[in-house]
Structures are given as C-alpha cells and as structure tokens.
N, C-alpha and C positions, 0 to 999 in steps of 0.2 A: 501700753502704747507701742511699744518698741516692737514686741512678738506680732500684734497685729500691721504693723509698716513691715516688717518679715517676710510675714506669711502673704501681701498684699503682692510685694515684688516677686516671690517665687512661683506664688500663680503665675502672674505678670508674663515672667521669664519663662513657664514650663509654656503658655499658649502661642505665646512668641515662637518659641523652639521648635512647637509641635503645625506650625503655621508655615511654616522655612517650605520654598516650594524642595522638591527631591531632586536633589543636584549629588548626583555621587560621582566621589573621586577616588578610582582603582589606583591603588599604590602599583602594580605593573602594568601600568600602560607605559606606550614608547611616545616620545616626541621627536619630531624630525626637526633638525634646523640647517638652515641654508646658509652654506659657504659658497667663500668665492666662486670654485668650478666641483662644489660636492655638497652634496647632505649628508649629513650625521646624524646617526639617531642616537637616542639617549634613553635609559631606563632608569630612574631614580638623580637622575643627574650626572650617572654615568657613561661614558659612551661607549657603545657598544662597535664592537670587532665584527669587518664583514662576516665571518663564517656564523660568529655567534648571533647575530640578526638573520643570517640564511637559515639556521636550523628553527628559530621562533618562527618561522613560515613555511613550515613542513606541514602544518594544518592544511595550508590548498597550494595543492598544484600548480595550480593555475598564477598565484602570486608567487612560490617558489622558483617559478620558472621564470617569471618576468622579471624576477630581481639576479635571477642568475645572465640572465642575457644584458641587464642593465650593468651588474660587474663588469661585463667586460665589456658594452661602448663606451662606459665613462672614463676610460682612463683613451681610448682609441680617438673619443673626440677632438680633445687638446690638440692630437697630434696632427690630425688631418686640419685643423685651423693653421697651425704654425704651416703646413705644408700649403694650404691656400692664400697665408700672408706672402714665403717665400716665391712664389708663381706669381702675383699679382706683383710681386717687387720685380721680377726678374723682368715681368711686361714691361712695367713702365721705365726701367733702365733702359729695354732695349737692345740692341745691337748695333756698333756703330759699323757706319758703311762710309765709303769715299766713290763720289763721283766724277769719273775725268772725261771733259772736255773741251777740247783743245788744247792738251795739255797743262790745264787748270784744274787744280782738286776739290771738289766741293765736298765739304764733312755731313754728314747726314745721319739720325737714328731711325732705325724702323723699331716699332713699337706693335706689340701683335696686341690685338683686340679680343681675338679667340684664346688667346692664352690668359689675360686679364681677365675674364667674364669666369672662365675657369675657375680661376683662383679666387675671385669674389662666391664661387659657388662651393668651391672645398673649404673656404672659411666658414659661410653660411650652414654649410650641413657637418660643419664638427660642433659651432655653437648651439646647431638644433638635436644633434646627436649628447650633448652635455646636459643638457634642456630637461629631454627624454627621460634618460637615467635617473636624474635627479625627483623628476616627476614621478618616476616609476617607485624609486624609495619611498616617497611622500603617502603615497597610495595605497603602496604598502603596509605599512605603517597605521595608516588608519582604516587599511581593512583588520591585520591585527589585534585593534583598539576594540573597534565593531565588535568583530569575535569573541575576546574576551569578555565584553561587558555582556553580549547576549549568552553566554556560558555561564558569566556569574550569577544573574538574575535567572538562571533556569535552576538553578542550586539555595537560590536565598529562597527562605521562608516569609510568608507573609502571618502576621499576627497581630488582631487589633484587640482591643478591650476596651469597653462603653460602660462607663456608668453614671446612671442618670436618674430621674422618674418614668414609670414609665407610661403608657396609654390610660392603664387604671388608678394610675395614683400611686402604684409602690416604688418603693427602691426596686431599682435592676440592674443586672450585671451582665451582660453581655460579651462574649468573646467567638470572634471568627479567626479560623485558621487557614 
C-alpha cells in the first residue's frame, strides 16, 4: 500500500511539474529600481556601477548612447531645479523700492512675473530632465533583459519524448528534437 500511495504522488508531482506554464528566470537579468532622483540597477542583487551597466550595453548603439547622454542630464537636472527654486525665490522676495511724495516715503516691493514663470520653468525642466534619465535607465535595462532572453532561447535546445500506445495498439516511443 505504501509503494502504490508512492508511486501515486510522484505521477501526481511529475504531471503537475510537467503542466507548470514556461516561465523562465535568467539568473543575469538586471533590475532597475527607482530612488529618490536615480535608478539603480542591479544584477543578482548587486548594484551595478555606471561604467559597468555602460559596457552591458555595448550590444546597441543605439541604448549605449541613450544611457551615455542620460549619465550626464541626471546629475545636471538637480541642478537647474535648485537654480529655478533659487529665481522663483528671488521673484517673489522682490526688490524693495521707496516712493516720495511730498516728502512722505512710501515702502513698496516690485515682484517680476517674468522672472517667477522662469523659475517655475527651470524647476519644471530639471524634474523632467531627472524623469528622462531615469526612464532612459529603465529602458535600458529591459531592452537588455529582451536581448538576453532572446539570445538564450536561440542557444537552448528543444527536446521532447512521448510514450504511449500508439495508433495500432503498440507501445511507442517517440522523440523530437
């Protein structure tokens, strides 16, 4: 009783197994994850160094070059934000002026509009300049992923074996490769 409860489960378990839809996970694939004003990628749980993520994209051009240009607005966005905070403060501080007349001073600030709108747009286009980059990593990354996996499956073999009865009643054995 016990050999055939066994043998019952391990059928069981190999149909089960052999039913699993085909989900495969490449041990080097990257993942991006999103910081504050950066992505990092990561390879095994490791994070990877810009140069060493620049050379894993030496496959295309075309993403080696987008992630070299994304190098350097990510760190330029920050800047031009703080520089459109800085101008939008300076607008609304102002200038203080005095008005006399008739020998009476009246205190007064001019506040420029053009300068504030500025500054609202140099903060705007460093967060979209930090956006970009960030996007661009991400993109990267999973064309990357893309690649690899359509690399590996041009290298893996496929290999089935059948056996069963067959059409005429015999045992058969069937194998494609």
């Amino acid at each position: 009783m016990p050999k055939a409860l066994l043998l019952a489960s391990f059928i069981l378990i190999s149909i089960t197994g052999f039913s699993q839809g085909e989900k495969a996970v490449y041990v080097d694939t990257l993942s991006a994850e999103r910081n504050f004003m950066q992505t990092d990628v990561y390879r095994n749980g490791i994070k990877l160094k810009k140069d060493k993520f620049s050379s894993l994209l030496l496959g295309s051009s075309k993403w080696y070059k987008k992630n070299k240009i994304a190098n350097i607005i990510l760190p330029a966005g920050p800047i031009i934000s703080a520089g459109g905070i800085y101008l939008g403060y300076d607008a609304i501080k102002g200038v203080p002026m005095v008005y006399v007349e008739d020998g009476i001073e009246y205190p007064y600030v001019v506040r420029s509009l053009p300068k504030l709108l500025g500054g609202l747009a140099l903060f705007v286009t460093g967060l979209c300049l930090v956006e970009s980059a960030n996007e661009t990593k991400a993109n990267a990354t999973n064309w990357y992923n893309q690649d690899l996996v359509k690399n590996l499956k041009k290298k893996e073999t496929s290999f089935k074996l059948n056996l069963g009865i067959s059409n005429s009643g015999g045992v058969g054995l069937t194998a494609n490769f």
